[in-house]
Legacy VTK file of the C-alpha trace (Angstrom):
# vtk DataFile Version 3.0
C-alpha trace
ASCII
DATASET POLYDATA
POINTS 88 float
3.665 -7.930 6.105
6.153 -10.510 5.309
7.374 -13.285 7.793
8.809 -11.714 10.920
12.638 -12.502 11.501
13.872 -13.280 15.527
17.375 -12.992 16.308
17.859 -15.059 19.346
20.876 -13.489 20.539
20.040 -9.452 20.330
16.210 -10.219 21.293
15.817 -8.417 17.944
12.414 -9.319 15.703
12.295 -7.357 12.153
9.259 -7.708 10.186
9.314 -6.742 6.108
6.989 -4.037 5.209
5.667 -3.843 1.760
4.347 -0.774 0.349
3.244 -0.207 -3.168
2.331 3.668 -3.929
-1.256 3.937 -6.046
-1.142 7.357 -5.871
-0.204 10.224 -8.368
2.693 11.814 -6.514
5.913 10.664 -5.036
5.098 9.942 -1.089
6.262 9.157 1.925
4.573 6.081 4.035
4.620 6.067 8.078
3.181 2.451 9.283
2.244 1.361 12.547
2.758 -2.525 12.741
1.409 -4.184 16.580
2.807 -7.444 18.157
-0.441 -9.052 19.418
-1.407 -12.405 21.174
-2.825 -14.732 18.777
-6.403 -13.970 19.629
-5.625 -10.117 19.221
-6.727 -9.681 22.469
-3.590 -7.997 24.165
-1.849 -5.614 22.105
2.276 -6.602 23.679
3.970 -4.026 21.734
4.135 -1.006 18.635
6.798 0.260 16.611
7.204 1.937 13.072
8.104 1.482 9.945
8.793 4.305 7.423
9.369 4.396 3.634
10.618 7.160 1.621
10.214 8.708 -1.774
8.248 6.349 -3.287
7.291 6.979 -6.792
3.488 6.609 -8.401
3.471 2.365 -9.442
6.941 1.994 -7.629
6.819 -0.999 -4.614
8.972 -0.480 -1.711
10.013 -2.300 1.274
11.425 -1.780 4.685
11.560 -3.075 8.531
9.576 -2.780 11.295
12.039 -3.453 14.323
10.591 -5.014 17.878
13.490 -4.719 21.139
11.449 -6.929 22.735
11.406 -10.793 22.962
7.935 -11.921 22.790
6.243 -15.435 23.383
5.637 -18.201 20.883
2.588 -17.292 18.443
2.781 -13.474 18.690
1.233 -11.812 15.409
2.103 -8.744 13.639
-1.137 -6.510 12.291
-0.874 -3.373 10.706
-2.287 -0.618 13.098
-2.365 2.617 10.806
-0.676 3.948 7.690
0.123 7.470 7.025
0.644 9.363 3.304
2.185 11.913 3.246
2.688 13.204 -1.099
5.192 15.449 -2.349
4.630 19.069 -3.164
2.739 19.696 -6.097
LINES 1 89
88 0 1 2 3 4 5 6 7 8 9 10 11 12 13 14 15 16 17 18 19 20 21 22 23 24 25 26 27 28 29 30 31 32 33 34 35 36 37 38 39 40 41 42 43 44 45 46 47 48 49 50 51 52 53 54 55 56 57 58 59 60 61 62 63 64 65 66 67 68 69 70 71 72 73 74 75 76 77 78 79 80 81 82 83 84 85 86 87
């Protein structure tokens, strides 16, 4: 994950997602990203981000976007990534 973004006036956080795609086929990537207190112990928020058509060796990037306004230290984990490869 790359360095989340706040902008102070919408409330709006973005965080870059980074995908690179090891596998065979051209595919589709559906990642969970959390916003967590520091110590990971409350889990404040999820949203997704989703990447399309990636070819086999090909890097990608995208957004994860948060509505919410959270409180000084929040982290951003990856929860869960989904594959899914083209036909064939």
């Amino acid at each position: 994950l790359g360095t989340p973004v706040a902008d102070e006036a919408s409330g709006l956080v973005t965080v870059p997602v980074i995908v690179t795609n090891t596998s065979e086929k051209r595919s589709m990537y559906v990642i969970e990203i959390a916003a967590e207190t520091p110590d990971g112990a409350t889990q404040l928020e999820t949203t997704f981000a989703f990447v399309e058509s990636v070819e086999p060796g090909q890097v990608a990037q995208s957004e994860a976007a948060f509505f919410t306004t959270f409180p000084a230290g929040t982290v951003y984990a990856v929860q869960g990534v989904s594959r899914i490869s083209a036909v064939g």
